[in-house]
C-alpha positions in Angstrom: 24.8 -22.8 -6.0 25.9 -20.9 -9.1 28.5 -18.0 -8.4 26.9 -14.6 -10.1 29.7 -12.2 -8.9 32.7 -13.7 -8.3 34.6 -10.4 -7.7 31.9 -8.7 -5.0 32.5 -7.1 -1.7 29.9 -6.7 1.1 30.3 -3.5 4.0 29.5 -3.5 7.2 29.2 0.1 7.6 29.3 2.3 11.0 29.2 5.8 11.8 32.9 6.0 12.3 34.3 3.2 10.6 33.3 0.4 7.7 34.5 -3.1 7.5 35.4 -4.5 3.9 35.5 -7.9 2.7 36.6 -9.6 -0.4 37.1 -13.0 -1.7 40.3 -14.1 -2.4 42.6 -13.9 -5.8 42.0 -17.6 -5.8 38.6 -17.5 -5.9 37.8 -19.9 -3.5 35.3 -18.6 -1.0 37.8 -17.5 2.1 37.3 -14.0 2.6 39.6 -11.4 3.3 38.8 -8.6 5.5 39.8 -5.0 7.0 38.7 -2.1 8.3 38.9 1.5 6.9 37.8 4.7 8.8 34.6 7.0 7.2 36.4 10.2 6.5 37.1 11.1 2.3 41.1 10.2 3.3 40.3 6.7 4.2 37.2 6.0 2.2 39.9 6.8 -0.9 42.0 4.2 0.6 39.0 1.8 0.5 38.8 2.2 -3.0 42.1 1.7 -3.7 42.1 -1.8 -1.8 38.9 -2.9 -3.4 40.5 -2.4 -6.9 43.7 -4.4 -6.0 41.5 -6.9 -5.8 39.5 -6.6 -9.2 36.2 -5.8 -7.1 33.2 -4.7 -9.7 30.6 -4.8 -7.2 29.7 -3.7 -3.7 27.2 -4.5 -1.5 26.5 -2.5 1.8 22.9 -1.9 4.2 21.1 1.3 3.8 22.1 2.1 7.4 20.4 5.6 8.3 22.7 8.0 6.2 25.8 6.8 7.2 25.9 4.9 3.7 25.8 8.0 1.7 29.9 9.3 2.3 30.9 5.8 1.5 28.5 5.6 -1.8 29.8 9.3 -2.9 33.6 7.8 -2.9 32.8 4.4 -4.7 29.5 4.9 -7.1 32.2 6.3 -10.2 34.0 3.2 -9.7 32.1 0.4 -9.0 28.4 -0.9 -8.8 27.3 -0.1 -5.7 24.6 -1.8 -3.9 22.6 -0.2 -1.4 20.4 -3.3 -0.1 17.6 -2.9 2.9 18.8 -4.0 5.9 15.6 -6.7 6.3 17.0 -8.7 3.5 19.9 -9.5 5.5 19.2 -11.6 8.7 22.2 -12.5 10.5 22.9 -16.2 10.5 22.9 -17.7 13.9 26.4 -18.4 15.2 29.3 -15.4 16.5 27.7 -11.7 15.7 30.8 -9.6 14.6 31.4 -6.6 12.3 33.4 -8.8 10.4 31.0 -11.9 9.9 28.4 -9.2 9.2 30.8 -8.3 6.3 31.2 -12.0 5.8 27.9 -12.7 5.2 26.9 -9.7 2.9 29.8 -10.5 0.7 28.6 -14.6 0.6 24.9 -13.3 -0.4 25.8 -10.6 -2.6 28.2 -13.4 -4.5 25.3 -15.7 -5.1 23.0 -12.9 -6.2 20.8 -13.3 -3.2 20.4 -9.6 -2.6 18.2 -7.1 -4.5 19.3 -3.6 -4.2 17.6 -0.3 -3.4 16.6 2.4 -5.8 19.2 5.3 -5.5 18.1 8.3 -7.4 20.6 10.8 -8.9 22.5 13.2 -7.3 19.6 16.0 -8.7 16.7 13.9 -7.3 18.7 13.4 -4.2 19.2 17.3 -3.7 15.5 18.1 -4.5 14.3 15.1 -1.8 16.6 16.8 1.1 14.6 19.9 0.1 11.0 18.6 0.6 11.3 16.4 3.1 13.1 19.6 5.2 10.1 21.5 4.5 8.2 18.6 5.4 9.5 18.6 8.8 9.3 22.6 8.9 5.3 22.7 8.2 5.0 19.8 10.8 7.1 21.9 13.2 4.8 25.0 11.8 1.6 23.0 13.0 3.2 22.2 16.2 3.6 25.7 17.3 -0.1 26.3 15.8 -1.0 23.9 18.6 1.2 25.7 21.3 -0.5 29.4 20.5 -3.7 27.6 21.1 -3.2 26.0 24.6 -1.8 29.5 25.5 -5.1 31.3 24.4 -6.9 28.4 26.1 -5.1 28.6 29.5 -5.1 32.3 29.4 -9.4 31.9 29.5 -9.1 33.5 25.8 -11.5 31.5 23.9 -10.4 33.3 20.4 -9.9 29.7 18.2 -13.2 28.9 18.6 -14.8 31.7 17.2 -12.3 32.7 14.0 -11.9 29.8 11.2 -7.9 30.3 11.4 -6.2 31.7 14.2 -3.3 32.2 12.0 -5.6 34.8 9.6 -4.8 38.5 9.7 -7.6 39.4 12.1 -6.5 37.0 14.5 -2.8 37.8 14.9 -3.8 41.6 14.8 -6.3 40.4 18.1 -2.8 38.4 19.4 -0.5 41.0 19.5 -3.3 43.6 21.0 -3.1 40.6 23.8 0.4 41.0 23.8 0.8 44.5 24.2 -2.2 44.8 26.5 -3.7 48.3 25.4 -6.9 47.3 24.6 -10.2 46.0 26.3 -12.1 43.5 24.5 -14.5 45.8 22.8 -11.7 47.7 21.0 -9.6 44.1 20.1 -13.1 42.6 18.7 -13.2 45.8 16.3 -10.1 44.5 14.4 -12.0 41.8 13.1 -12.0 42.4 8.8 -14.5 40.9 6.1 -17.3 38.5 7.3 -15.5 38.3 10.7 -17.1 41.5 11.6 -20.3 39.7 11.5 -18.8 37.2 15.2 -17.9 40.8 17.2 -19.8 39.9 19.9 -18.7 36.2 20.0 -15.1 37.6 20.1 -15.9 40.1 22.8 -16.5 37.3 24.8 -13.9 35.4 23.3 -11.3 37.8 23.8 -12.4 38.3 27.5 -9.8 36.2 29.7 -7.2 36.1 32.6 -4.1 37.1 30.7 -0.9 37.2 33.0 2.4 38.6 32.0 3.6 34.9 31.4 0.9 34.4 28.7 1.6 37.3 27.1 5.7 36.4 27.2 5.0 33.0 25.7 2.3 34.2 23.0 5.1 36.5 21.9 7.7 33.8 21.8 5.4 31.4 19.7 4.9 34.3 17.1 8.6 35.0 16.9 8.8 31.3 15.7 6.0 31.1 13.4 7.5 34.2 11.5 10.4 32.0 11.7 9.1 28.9 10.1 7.1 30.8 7.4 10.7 32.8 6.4 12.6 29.4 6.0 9.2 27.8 4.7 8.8 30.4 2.2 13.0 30.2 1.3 12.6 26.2 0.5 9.5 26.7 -1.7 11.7 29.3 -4.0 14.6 26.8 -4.2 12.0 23.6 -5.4 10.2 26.0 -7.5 13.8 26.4 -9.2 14.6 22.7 -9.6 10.6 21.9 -10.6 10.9 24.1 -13.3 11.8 21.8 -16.0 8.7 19.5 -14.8 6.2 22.3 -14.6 4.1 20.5 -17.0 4.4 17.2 -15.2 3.8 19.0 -11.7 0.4 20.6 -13.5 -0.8 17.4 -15.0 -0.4 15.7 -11.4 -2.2 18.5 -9.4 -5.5 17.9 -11.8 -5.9 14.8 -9.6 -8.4 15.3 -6.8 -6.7 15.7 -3.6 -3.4 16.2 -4.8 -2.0 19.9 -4.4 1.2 21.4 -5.8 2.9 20.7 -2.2 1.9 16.3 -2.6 3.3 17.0 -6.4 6.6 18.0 -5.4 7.0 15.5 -2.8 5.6 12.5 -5.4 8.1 14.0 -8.1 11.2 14.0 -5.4 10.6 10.2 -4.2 10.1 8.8 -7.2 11.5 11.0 -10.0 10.3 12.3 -13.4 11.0 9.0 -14.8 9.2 5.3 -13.9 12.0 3.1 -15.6 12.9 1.8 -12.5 9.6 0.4 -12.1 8.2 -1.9 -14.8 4.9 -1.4 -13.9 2.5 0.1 -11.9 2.1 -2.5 -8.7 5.8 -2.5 -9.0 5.7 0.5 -8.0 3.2 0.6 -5.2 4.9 -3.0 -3.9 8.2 -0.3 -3.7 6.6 2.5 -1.9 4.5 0.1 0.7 0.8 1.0 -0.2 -0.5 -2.6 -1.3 -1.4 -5.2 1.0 0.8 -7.7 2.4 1.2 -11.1 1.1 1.4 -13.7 3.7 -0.1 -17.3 3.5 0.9 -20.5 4.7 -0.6 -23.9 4.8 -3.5 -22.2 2.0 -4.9 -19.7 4.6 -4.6 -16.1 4.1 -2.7 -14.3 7.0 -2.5 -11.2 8.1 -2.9 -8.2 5.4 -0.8 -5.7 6.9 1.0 -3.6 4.7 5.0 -3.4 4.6 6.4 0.0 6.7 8.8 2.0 4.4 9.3 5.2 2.1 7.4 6.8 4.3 7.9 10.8 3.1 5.9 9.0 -0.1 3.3 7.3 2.1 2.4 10.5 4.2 1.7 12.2 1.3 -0.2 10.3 -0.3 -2.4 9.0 2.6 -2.6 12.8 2.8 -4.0 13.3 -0.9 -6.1 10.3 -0.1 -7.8 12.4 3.0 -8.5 15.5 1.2 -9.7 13.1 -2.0 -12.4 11.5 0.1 -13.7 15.3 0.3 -14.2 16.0 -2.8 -17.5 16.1 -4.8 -18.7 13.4 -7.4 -15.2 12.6 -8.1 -14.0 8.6 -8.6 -11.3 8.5 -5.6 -14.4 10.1 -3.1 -16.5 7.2 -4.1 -14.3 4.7 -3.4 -13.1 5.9 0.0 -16.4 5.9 1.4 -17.2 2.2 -0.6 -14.1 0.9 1.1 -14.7 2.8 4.7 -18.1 1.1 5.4 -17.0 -2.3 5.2 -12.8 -1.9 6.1 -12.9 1.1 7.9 -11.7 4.5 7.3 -7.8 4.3 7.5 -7.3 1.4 5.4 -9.9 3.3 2.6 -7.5 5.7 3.1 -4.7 3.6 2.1 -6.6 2.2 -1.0 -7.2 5.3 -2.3 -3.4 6.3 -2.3 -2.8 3.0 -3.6 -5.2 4.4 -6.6 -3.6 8.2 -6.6 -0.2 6.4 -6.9 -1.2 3.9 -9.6 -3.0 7.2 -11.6 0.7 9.2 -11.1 2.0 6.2 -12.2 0.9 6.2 -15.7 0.7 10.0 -15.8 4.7 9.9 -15.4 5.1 6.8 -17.5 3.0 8.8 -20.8 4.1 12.3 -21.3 0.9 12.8 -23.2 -1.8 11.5 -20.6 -3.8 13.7 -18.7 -6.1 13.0 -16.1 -9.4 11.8 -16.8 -12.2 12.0 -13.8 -14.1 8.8 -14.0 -17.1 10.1 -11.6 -18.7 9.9 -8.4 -21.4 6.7 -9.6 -18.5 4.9 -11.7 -19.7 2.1 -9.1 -22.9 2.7 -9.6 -23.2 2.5 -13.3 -20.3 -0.8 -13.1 -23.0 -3.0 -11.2 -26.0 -1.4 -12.4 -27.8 -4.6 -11.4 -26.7 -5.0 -8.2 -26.9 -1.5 -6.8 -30.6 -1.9 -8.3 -31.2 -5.3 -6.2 -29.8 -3.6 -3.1 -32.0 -0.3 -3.6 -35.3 -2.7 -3.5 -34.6 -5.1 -0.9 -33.7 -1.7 1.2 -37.4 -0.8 0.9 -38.7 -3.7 0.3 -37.3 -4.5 3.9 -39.0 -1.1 5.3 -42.5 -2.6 3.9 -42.9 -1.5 0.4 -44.0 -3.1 -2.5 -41.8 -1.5 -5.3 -42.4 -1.4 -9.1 -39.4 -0.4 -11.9 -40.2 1.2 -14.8 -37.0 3.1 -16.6 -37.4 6.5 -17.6 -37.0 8.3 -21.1 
């Protein structure tokens, strides 16, 4: 087997310390190996030992984020490759740190690894960003749910009567609770606008068994919603900031049904302004785990399941794909519920952000493209014939006797 990096290193790399291995000055394939701590002191030391030995490229697993001090020290000075841990099944045999580092360093010599897409240090920063708020919206809906099951086991029926218990009528109606210096009648009057229109329903609504305890935690939850929404509100200022220069990017994306400003910063952060990495569009969706598997042995088809990965990218756009299915007359709608009658709904679901990732794709990869709605009946009109042989054997079945004429 031919030699493709002769002067290569492979990393086993820990939270508190990384093993290093390097052929030989020789050349031969005897390896020699040491271990360096993870702090900046000895990661410099590293460095300096890999170019002793004439290194130019390092291979290491994308383990958590424990690979990120090491790639800080050693992407300036050689070509660093951050390669998915999958790729690299143990042989069988002694399981060591060093014969870990053994065997990365033997594959990465023979060009038998593929490595990882590592944005820049700006793309990096603006991904920390969104996938924080991420995880501050999801912990945002979690205390949503608490204030409910609070209402519900103080006998206060308020969610189902108001659209939103986080409106402004319904936190006025949760701190009256709160305080306890109202009756019903009086809490049900601080409904505003067409909510005025359910006082009687919130009378009842607002008619429980509130204890001291209740009132505590309702409190409690509040304090940590106003929380959320300050930090919330303090992320969306800072990606505004770095979105800037892709405003007209971020506007083209959010003409595509289902896709809001909040998917558009996410898709922007994962992938980048830029699709070079990617020659082309399945390249892209293969990368980002939202096309089926490929597995077939022996000529039969296997198992479709899609690959689990980049999943910040994945949520959001199996989230795009959910509110796209609700749109009206629109082409992403129509194929959702195409796909959900015979596949079911989830895996329309994943189609469709196979399609919304496919459409960003080109919008990204053509600065002058703009999104172009196709249509609720772009089936329809497709397989004109075959919607029309379906229609009549429909009633046909139901014990009509059907004749076509077409119209002006």
């Amino acid at each position: 087997m031919e030699v493709m990096f002769p002067k290569c290193s492979g990393l086993d790399v820990h939270k508190r310390m990384v093993v290093a291995c390097v052929v030989d000055e020789s050349g031969r394939m005897e390896q020699v190996r040491k271990r360096f701590g993870t702090t900046t002191v000895e990661l410099e030391g590293l460095r300096s030992w890999l170019s002793s030995y004439g290194i130019t490229h390092v291979a290491m697993e994308s383990t958590g984020v424990y690979w990120k001090p090491i790639y800080n020290v050693l992407h300036e000075h050689f070509e660093v490759w951050i390669v998915n841990a999958r790729h690299l099944a143990q042989v069988p045999g002694r399981k060591t740190d060093e014969s870990d580092a053994a065997w990365i360093t033997k594959l990465m010599s023979y060009g038998l690894l593929e490595r990882s897409f590592i944005p820049d240090v700006e793309q990096r920063d603006l991904r920390d960003l969104t996938r924080y708020r991420t995880r501050l919206l999801q912990e945002k809906s979690a205390a949503v749910n608490r204030l409910h099951k609070v209402l519900e086991d103080a006998n206060v029926k308020l969610g189902s009567v108001v659209t939103s218990i986080q409106g402004v009528s319904a936190r006025q109606m949760i701190e009256a609770l709160i305080a306890d210096e109202m009756d019903p009648e009086a809490m049900a009057d601080l409904a505003q606008k067409r909510l005025r229109a359910k006082i009687p329903q919130l009378v009842d609504a607002l008619t429980g068994l509130v204890r001291p305890h209740h009132r505590f935690m309702l409190q409690e939850v509040l304090h940590h919603l106003d929380h959320l929404n300050v930090r919330i509100d303090a992320l969306n200022q800072q990606i505004g900031v770095l979105m800037a220069p892709h405003a007209d990017l971020i506007a083209r994306l959010d003409a595509i049904p289902g896709v809001g400003r909040v998917v558009a910063e996410i898709i922007l952060a994962e992938i980048g302004p830029s699709v070079e990495s990617w020659p082309s569009a399945k390249k892209l969706a293969s990368w980002a785990c939202v096309c089926p598997g490929n597995n077939e042995s022996a000529g039969k088809r296997k198992s479709g399941r899609r690959r689990k990965g980049q999943k910040w990218l994945v949520t959001a756009l199996v989230e795009a794909a959910w509110a796209a299915s609700r749109t009206k007359d629109t082409y992403l709608a129509a194929q959702f519920h195409r796909l959900k009658a015979r596949r079911g709904a989830k895996r329309a679901a994943i189609a469709v952000a196979h399609s919304i990732l496919t459409i960003v794709y080109h919008l990204i990869d053509k600065p002058d493209a703009v999104f172009e709605e196709l249509g609720g009946d772009f089936f329809l009109k497709r397989r004109k014939e075959h919607a029309q042989a379906g229609a009549l054997k429909t009633l046909e079945s139901l014990g009509f006797k059907v004749f076509l004429a077409p119209t002006a």
